[in-house]
C-alpha positions in Angstrom: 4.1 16.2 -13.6 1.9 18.7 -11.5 -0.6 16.9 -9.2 -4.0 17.5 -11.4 -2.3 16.2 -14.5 -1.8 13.4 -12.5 -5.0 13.1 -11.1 -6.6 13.4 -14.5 -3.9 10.4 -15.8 -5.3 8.2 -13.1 -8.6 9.0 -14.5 -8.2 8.6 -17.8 -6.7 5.1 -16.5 -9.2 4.5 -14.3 -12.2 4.7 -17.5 -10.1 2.6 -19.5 -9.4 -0.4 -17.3 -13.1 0.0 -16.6 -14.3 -0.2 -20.3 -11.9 -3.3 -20.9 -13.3 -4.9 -17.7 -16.3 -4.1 -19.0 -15.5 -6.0 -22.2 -14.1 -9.0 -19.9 -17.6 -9.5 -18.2 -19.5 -9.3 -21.6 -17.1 -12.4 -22.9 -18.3 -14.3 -19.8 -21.5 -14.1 -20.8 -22.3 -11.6 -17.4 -24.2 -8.4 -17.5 -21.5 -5.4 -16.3 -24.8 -3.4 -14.9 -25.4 -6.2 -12.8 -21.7 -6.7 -11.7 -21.0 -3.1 -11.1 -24.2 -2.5 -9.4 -23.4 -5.6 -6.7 -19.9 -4.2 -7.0 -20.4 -0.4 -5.6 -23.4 -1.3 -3.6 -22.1 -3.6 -1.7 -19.1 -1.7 -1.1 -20.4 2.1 -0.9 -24.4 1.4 -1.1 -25.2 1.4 2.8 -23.5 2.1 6.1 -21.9 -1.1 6.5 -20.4 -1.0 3.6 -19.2 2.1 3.6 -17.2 0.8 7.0 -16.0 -2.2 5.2 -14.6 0.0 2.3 -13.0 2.7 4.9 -11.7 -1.0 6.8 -9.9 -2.4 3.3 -8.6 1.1 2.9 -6.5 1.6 5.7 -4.1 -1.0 5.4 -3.7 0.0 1.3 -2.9 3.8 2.7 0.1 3.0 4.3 1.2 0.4 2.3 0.6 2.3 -0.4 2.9 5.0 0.9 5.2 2.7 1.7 5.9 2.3 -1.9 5.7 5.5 -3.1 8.2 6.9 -0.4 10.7 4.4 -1.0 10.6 4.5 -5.0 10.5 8.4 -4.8 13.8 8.6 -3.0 15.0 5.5 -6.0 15.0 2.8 -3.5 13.5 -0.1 -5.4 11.3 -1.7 -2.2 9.7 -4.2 -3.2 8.9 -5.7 0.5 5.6 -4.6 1.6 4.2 -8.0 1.6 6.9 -9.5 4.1 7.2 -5.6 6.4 3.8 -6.0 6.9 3.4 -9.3 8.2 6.2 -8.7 10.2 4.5 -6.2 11.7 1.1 -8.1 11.8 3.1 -11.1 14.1 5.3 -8.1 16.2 1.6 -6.4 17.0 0.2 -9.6 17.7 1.7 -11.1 20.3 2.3 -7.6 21.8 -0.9 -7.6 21.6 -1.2 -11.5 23.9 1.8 -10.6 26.5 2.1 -7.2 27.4 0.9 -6.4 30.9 0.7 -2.9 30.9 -2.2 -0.7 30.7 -4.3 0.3 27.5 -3.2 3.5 27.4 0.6 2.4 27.4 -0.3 -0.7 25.7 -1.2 0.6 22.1 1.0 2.7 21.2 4.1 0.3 22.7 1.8 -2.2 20.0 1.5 0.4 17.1 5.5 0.9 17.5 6.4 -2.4 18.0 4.7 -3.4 14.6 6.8 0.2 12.4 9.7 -0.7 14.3 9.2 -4.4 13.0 8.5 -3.3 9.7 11.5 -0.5 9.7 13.9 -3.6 10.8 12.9 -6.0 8.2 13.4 -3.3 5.3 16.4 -2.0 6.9 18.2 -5.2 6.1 17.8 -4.8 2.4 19.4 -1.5 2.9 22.3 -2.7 4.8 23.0 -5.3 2.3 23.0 -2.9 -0.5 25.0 -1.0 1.4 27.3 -3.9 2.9 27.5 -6.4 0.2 26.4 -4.0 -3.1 22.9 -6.2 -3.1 20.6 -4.9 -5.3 17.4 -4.0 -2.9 15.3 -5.3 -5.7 16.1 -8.4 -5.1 16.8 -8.3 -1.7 13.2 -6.9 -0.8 11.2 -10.0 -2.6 13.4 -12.2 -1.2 13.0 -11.4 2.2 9.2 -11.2 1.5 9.4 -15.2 1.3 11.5 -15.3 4.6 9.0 -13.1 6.4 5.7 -15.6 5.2 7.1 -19.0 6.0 9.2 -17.3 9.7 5.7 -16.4 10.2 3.9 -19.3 9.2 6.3 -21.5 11.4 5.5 -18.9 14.5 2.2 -19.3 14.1 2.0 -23.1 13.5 4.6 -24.1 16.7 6.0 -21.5 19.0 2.4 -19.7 19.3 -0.1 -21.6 17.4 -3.8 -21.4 19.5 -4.6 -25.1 20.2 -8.4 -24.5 19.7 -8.4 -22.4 16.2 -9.1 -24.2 13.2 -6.5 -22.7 10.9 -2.5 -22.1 12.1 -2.9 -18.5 13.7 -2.3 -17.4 17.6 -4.3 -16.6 20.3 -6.6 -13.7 20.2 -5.3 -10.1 21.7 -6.5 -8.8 24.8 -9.9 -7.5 24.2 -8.8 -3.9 26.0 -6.3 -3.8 23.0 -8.8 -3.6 19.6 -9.4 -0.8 17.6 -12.3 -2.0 16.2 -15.9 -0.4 17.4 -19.2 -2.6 17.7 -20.0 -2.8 14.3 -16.2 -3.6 13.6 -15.0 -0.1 12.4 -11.3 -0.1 12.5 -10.5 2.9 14.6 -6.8 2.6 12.8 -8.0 4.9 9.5 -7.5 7.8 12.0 -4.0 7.0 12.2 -3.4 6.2 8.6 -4.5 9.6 7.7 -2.7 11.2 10.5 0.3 8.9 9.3 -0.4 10.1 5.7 -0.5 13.9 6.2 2.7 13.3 8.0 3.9 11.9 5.1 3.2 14.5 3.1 4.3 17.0 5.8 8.2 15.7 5.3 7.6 15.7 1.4 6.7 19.2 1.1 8.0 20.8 4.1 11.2 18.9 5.5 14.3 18.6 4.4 15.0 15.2 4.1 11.6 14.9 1.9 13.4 16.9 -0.9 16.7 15.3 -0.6 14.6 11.8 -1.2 13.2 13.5 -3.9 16.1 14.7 -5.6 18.3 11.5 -5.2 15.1 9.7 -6.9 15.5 11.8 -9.8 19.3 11.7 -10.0 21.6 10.8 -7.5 24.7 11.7 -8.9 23.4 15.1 -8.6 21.8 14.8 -5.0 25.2 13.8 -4.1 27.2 17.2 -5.9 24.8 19.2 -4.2 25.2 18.2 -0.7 23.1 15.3 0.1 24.1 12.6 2.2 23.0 9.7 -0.3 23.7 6.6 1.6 22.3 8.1 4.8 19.0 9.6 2.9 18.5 6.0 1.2 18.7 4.3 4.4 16.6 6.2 6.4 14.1 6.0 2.9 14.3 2.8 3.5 13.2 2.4 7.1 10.8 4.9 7.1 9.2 2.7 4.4 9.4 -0.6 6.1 7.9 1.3 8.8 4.6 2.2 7.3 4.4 -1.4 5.6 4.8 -2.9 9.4 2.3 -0.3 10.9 -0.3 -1.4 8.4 -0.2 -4.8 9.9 0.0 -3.8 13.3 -3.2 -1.4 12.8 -4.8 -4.7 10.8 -4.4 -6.9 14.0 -5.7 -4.2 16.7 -9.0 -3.0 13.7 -9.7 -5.9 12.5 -12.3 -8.6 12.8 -10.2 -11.7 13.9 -7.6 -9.7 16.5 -5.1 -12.5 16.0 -2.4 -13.1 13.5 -3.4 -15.9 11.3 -1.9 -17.5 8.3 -2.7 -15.9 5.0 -3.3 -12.6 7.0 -1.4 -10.0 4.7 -3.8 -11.2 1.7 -2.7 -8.9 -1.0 -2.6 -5.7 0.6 0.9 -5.4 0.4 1.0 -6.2 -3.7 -1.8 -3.9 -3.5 0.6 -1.0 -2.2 2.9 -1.5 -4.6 0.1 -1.1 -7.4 -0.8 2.2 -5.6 2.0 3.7 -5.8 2.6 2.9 -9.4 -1.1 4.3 -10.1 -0.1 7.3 -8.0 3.1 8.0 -9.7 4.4 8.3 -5.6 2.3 11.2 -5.3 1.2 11.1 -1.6 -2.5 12.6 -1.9 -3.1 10.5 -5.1 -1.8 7.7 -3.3 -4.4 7.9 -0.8 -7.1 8.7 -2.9 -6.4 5.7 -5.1 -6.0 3.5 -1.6 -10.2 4.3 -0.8 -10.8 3.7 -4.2 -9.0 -0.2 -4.4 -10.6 -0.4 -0.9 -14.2 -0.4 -2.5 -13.3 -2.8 -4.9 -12.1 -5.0 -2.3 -15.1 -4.4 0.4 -17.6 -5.2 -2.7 -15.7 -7.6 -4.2 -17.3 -10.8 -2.1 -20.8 -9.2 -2.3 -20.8 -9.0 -6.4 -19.6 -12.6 -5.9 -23.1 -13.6 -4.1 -25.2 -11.8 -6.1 -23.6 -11.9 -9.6 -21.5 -15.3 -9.3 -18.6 -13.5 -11.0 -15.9 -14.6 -8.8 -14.3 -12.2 -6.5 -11.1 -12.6 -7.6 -12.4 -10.5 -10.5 -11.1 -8.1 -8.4 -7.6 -8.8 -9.0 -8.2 -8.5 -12.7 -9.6 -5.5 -12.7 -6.8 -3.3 -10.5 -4.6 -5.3 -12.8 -5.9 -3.5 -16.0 -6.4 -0.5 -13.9 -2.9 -0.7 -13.0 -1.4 -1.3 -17.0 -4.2 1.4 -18.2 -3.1 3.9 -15.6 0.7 3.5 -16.9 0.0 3.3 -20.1 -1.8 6.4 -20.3 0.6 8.2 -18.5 3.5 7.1 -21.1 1.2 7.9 -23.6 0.6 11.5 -22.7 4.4 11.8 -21.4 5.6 10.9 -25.2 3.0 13.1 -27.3 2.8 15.9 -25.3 6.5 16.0 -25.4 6.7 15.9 -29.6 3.8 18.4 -29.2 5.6 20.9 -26.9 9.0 20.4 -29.2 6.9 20.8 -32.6 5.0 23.5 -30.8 8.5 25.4 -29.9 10.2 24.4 -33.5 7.1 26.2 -34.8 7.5 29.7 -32.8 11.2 29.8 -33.6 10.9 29.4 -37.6 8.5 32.0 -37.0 10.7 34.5 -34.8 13.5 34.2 -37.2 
C-alpha cells in the first residue's frame, strides 16, 4: 500500500471515528460543537497549547515508532509500556547521581534511558530465541514486571521523603529540557530520532531486511537474510525508542522526577499509532501530533464541557477500529475490483 493511500485510509478513519464520537456525545445529552471547540482550542487554539500538544507528542513519536519498527520486521512487541518506564526510572536517577557536566550529562541520560529500554526488550528476544517464547507474550508480561520493579524503586530504595505521591527526588535542574514556559526541548530529538528512522527504512540495509522478514520470513531467510540476527537487533532498536521516550519525558517534562503512574498511556498509545499507521514511519508521526492534540485538550474540554477527559480514550479507540476497518474494507473490494476489472479485459482480448 503506497504511502498516500495510506494517508487517505487514515483519513477516511479518522472522519468516521469522528462522526461516531460525534454520535456518542449526542447520546450524552452534550453538544459535539461545544466539545470539539473546547477540544482543539484548548489543544491547538493559543500558544500554550500549541506547546502542550507538541509536549504530548513527543513521547507518542517514538513510542509510536517503536511499534511500528518492531511489527514491520514481524516481531510482535507488545512492550512499550514497560521499555518506557524503564527508561523513565534509568533517566531519572541518572538524572539525581551523575556528577559530571551538562554537556556530558545528557546525552550519558538520553543513552542510559535507549539502552534501558533496548535491554528490557531484548529479553523477550532472547527468550524467543532461547526457550521458543512467543514475544507476544513475553513483551506484556514483562510490561507488568517493569510497573511494579518500578513502583517498588520508587516507593523504597529512592522514594523522596517530602513528595506526596511514591516518586524520587527531582533531577538536577542543569539537566531539564524543558524551557520557561515548559517546552520540552526533547521533540527536537524525536524528529531527529524519527528521520533516522526512516533513514534505515529507506536507505540501509538492514531496514529492508526487517521489511522483508515482516512480510515473509521463510523467504528473507532463502534470500540471504540473517533472520535471527535482523529480529534481534528489530527488537532492541525498538525497545530503545520506547526507553528514550521516557528518558526525554523525565528531562522535558513538568515534574523532572520519575513518579508512579508516569508512563500514563503513552505507551498503549504507541501501539495504537502504529496500527493507525500501518508501520509507516511518516504516517506514524503525523498520527503521533495528531493523538497529541487530543491528549493536550483533552483536560481543557473537561473544564469547559464537563465531558470527562477520558473521552479521550474512547475516541482514539474508535479512531483506532475505524482506521482498520477502513483499510480492510478497501484492501478486500479493491482487490475483487482489480480481479473483476482483469477477468473483464481478458474475456475481451480473447
Amino acid at each position: 500500500m503506497s504511502r498516500f493511500r495510506k494517508f487517505i485510509v487514515g483519513i477516511l478513519g479518522l472522519i468516521v471515528g469522528l462522526i461516531l464520537s460525534i454520535l456518542i456525545v449526542k447520546m450524552q445529552g452534550k453538544s459535539p460543537l461545544e466539545v470539539y471547540k473546547a477540544l482543539f482550542g484548548y489543544s491547538l487554539g493559543s500558544l500554550l497549547s500549541i506547546i502542550s500538544t507538541l509536549n504530548a507528542a513527543t513521547p507518542l513519536i517514538l513510542t509510536g515508532l517503536s511499534a511500528a519498527m518492531a511489527w514491520d520486521a514481524g516481531a510482535i512487541n507488545l512492550g512499550q509500556p514497560g521499555q518506557f518506564l524503564i527508561g523513565a526510572i534509568t533517566a531519572a536517577l541518572l538524572g539525581i547521581y551523575l556528577p559530571f557536566p551538562v554537556w556530558i550529562s545528557i546525552p550519558l541520560i538520553l543513552i542510559g534511558a535507549a539502552a534501558a529500554g533496548a535491554l528490557w526488550s531484548g529479553l523477550a528476544a532472547f527468550f524467543r530465541q532461547k526457550y521458543n517464547m512467543d514475544e507476544f507474550v513475553s513483551t506484556l508480561m514483562l510490561n507488568f514486571i517493569a510497573e511494579y520493579f518500578t513502583t517498588y524503586l520508587v516507593t523504597y530504595p529512592f522514594l523522596d521523603p517530602k513528595a506526596y505521591v511514591a516518586s524520587t527526588t527531582a533531577i538536577r535542574k542543569a539537566f531539564t529540557l524543558a524551557t520557561p514556559d515548559q517546552f520540552n526541548k526533547g521533540i527536537y530529538l524525536a524528529v531527529l530520532v524519527a528521520i533516522f528512522t526512516w533513514w534505515i527504512v529507506k536507505r540501509w540495509g538492514i531496514g529492508y531486511e526487517w521489511h522483508m522478514i515482516g512480510l515473509n520470513q521463510r523467504f528473507a531467510a532463502v534470500g540471504g537474510c540473517k533472520t535471527e540476527r535482523d529480529y534481534s537487533l528489530a527488537m532492541l532498536y525498538s525497545g530503545a525508542l520506547s526507553g528514550l521516550a521516557g528518558g526525554i519525558l523525565i528531562l522535558g517534562g513538568t515534574q523532572h522526577r520519575f513518579m508512579k503512574g508516569i508512563g500514563g498511556n503513552f505507551g498503549w498509545d504507541g501501539v495504537m499509532l502504529a496500527m493507525i499507521a500501518n508501520n509507516d514511519v511518516i504516517m506514524t508521526v503525523i498520527f503521533a501530533f495528531f493523538f497529541g492534540a487530543l491528549k493536550a485538550g483533552g483536560i481543557g474540554m473537561e473544564f469547559d464541557t464537563s465531558v470527562p477527559s477520558e473521552f479521550i480514550l474512547v475516541i482514539e479507540a474508535i479512531i483506532v477500529i475505524s482506521v482498520v476497518a477502513t483499510r480492510a474494507t478497501i484492501d478486500l473490494y479493491g482487490g475483487k475490483l482489480k480481479a473483476l476489472v482483469k477477468t473483464r479485459r481478458v474475456v475481451k482480448n480473447s
